[in-house]
N, C-alpha and C positions, 0 to 999 in steps of 0.2 A: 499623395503619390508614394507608393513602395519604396523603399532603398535596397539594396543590390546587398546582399550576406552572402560571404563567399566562405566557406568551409573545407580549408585546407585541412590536413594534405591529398584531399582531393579533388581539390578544384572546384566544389560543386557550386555555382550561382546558383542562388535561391531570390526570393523578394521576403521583404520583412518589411512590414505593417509598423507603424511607430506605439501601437497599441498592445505591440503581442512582444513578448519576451524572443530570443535568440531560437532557447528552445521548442517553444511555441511553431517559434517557423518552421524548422528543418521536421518536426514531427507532422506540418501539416503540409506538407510537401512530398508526405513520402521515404523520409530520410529516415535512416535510424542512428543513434547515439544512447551512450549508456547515461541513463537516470534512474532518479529515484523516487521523493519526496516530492521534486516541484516546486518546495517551495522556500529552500534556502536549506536545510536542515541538515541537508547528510551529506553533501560536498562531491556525489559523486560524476556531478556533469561539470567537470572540471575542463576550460580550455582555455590558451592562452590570446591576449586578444590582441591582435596582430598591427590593425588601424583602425582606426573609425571614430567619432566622436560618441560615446556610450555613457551611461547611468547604469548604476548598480543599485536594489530595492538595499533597504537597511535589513532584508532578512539574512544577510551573507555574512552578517558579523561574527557570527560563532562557528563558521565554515571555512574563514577564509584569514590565514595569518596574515600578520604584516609583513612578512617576506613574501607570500603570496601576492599581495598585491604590489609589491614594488615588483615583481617579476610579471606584471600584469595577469597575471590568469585572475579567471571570473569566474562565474557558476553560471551557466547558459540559462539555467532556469527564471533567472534574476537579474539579468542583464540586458537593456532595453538601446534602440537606438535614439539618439539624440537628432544628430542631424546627418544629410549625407549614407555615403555608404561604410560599412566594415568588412573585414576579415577576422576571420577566428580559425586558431590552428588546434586539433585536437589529436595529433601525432603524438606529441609526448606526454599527453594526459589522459589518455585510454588507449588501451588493450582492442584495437577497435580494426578491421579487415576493408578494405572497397568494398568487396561484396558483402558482407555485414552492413556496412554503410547505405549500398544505395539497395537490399532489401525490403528495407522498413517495413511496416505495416500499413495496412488501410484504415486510418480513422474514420470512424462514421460518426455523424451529428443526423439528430431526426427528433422528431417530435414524439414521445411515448404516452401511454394510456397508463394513469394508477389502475391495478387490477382490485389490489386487496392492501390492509395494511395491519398487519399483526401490532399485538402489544406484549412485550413477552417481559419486561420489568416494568417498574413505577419510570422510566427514563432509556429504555428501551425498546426500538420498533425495528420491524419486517419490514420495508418499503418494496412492492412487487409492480414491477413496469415492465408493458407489451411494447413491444416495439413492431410499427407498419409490418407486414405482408412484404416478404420483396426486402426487407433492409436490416436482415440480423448483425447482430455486432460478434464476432467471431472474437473470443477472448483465451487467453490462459489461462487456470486456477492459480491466482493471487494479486491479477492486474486489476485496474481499478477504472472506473468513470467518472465524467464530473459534469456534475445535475445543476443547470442554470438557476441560480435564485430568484425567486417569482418574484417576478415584476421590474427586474432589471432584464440589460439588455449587455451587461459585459462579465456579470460578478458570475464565478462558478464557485460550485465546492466538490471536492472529491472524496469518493466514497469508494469501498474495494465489494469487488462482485463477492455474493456470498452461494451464488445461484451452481447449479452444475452446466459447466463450461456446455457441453452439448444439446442445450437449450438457447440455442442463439437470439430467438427472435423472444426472451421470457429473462431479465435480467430482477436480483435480487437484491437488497442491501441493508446490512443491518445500520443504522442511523442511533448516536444517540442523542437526544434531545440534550440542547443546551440555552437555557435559561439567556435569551435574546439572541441567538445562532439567527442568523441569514438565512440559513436553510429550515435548519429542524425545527426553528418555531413556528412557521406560517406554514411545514410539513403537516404539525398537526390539525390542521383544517381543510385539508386532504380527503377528496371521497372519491370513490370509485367511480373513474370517467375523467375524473383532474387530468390535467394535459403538463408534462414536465418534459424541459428539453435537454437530450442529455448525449454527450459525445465521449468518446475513446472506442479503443481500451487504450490504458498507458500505464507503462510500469514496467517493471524485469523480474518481480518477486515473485519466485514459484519457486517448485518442485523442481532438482535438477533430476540427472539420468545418471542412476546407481546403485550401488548395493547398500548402501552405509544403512544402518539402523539410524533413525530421524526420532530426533525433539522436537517438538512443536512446547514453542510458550506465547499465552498473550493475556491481554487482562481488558475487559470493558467490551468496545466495541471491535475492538481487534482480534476479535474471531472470526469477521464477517471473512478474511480471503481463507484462513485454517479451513472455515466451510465447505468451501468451492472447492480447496486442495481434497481435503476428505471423501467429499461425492466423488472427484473424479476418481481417487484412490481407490473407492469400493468398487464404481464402474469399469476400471479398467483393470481387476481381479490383483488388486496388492499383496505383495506377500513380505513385504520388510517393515519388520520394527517399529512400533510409532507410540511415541508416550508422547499425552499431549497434558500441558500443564495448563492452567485457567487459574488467575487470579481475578478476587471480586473483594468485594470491604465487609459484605452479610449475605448470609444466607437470599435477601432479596435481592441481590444481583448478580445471582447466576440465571442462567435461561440454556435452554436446549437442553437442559440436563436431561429428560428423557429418550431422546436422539442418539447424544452421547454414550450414555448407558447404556441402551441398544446397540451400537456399534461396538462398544467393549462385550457385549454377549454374543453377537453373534462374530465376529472377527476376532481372531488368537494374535493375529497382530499389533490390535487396538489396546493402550489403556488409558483410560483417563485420569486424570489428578484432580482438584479443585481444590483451593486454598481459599482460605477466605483471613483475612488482615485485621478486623474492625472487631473481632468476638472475642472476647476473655472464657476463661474458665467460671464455670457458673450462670453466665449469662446467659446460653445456650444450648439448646439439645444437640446442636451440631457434632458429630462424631467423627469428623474426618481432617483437613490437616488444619493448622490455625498458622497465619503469618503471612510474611509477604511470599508471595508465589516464588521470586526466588531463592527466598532463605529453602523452604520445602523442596525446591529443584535440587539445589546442595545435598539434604536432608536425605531423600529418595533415590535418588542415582550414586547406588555406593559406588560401582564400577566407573575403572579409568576412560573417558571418552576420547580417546585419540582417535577411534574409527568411524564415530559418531558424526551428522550432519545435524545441521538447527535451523529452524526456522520462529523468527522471533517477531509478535505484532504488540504493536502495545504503545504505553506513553515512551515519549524518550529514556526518561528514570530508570523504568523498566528495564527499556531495552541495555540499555548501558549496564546496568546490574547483573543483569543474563549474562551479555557478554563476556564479562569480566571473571561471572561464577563458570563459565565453559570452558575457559582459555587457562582459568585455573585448575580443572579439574583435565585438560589432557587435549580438548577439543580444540582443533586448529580453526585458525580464526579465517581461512578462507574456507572453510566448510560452514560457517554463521551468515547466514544470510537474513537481513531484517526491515523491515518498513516499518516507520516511526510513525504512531498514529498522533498528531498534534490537533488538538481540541480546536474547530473553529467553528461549527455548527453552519 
């Protein structure tokens, strides 16, 4: 039987499932609250927990100080009920409106069709899913889905759309394979007609509404939401500044480079960067930048970014790195916006 989550300050009763996280519920109810990761990582579903007998997953430990938790706040994302009902107040831990509140979006869950599946690295794939006639998933360019692992009936993993948002019922995702992943390793035995179940959208990481000239950085598989921002950038006739940086280890883990480069040719707005980490001098024909993507970010962007916007995908390392080189060089740190891509296959 449900327990009763009541989500001050406004009042809302919901039911919470002993199976589903806090924010699990309010998202599938309807509700909206600000997150991010999902899965302990970036601290942003921060609420304070008001009553209720609760469990918190071990992901919250580098989210959440030990003043934090003697003030009880939790990470909704990673906070489970135990028994009985709770309360949770998110008044004085998000920036958050009633009407933003009761909002929300519509999750959709449905069974999808693999259409086709690219190989675009040695560790690299395309994953392409139709979704029923009748039950498109209405997404933003940078929100993400999460693909039930075959042959379970609770485990998901999530993945960020790579596909152009306007294609509701045709979702994409770049996947990389990871050497005993839940997902990406029984993906690759995948043919066209496989049956994959898959629900969202969820997330907050896009494209805001502005003039700023925009950075994009990411490294690996964390291009797949840049993608989606991209397509819709060209679909909806962009005309602001966009340097996109791509970190890889060699020359074999770049992909879409011909894509890319066509966009840098036919768009004056577009330029691309690629950096690659793992090449020396000599070892390589490579002609273009060598080092970690954000040393080369440093490097390339002589100008001050105070007016500048970022959008950062990638490992945490990464990201933290990025950040750090942005805020140095001028760009305000509520202008960085980022999703942490954490390996779980």
């Amino acid at each position: 039987m449900p327990s009763k989550l009541t989500v001050d300050p406004f009042g809302a009763a919901l039911e919470i499932e002993s199976d589903e996280s806090i924010l699990q519920a309010v998202l599938r109810q309807g509700r909206f609250v600000k997150y991010g990761c999902k899965h302990g990582g970036c601290g942003t579903c921060r609420a304070e927990l008001i009553s209720g007998e609760c469990r918190l997953s071990d992901q919250t430990s580098f989210s959440l100080s030990d003043a934090d938790r003697s003030a009880g706040i939790v990470l909704m994302c990673s906070t489970y009920v135990d028994a009985g009902d709770v309360v949770v107040d998110v008044g004085a831990t998000m920036d958050l409106t009633e009407e933003e509140f009761s909002a929300g979006q519509l999750i959709v869950e449905s069974d999808a069709v693999v259409s086709a599946i690219e190989h675009l690295t040695h560790d690299i794939r395309v994953l392409h899913l139709d979704l029923p006639a009748g039950t498109p998933m209405h997404f933003a360019p940078g929100q993400y889905a999460e693909l039930q692992v075959p042959g379970t009936a609770t485990a998901w993993r999530s993945y960020s759309m790579s596909s152009l948002p306007a294609d509701a019922n045709r979702l994409e995702f770049i996947i990389k394979i990871i050497q005993g992943g839940q997902f990406s390793s029984p993906m690759e035995k995948f043919e066209v007609g496989s049956v994959v179940r898959v629900r969202g959208p969820f997330g907050q990481f896009g494209i805001r509404l502005s003039h700023r000239p925009i950075i994009m950085v990411a490294g690996g598989s964390g291009m797949a939401p840049i993608r989606s921002m991209l397509r819709h950038m060209v679909a909806s006739g962009n005309k602001r500044p966009v340097t996109f940086f791509f970190g890889a280890r060699t020359e074999r883990d770049l992909y879409l480079t011909s894509w890319l480069n066509g966009l840098q040719d036919e768009h004056e707005w577009f330029r691309y960067v690629p950096a690659l980490s793992d090449v020396e001098l000599g070892e390589s024909e490579w002609a273009g930048h060598r080092g970690l993507v954000t040393d080369v970010l440093d490097g390339v962007l002589e100008m001050p970014l105070r007016n500048y916007e970022a959008y950062l995908c990638g490992p945490p390392q990464m990201i933290d790195a990025a950040i750090a080189t942005l805020i140095r060089r001028g760009c305000r740190d509520t202008h960085i916006y980022f999703d942490r891509f954490v390996p779980s296959g």
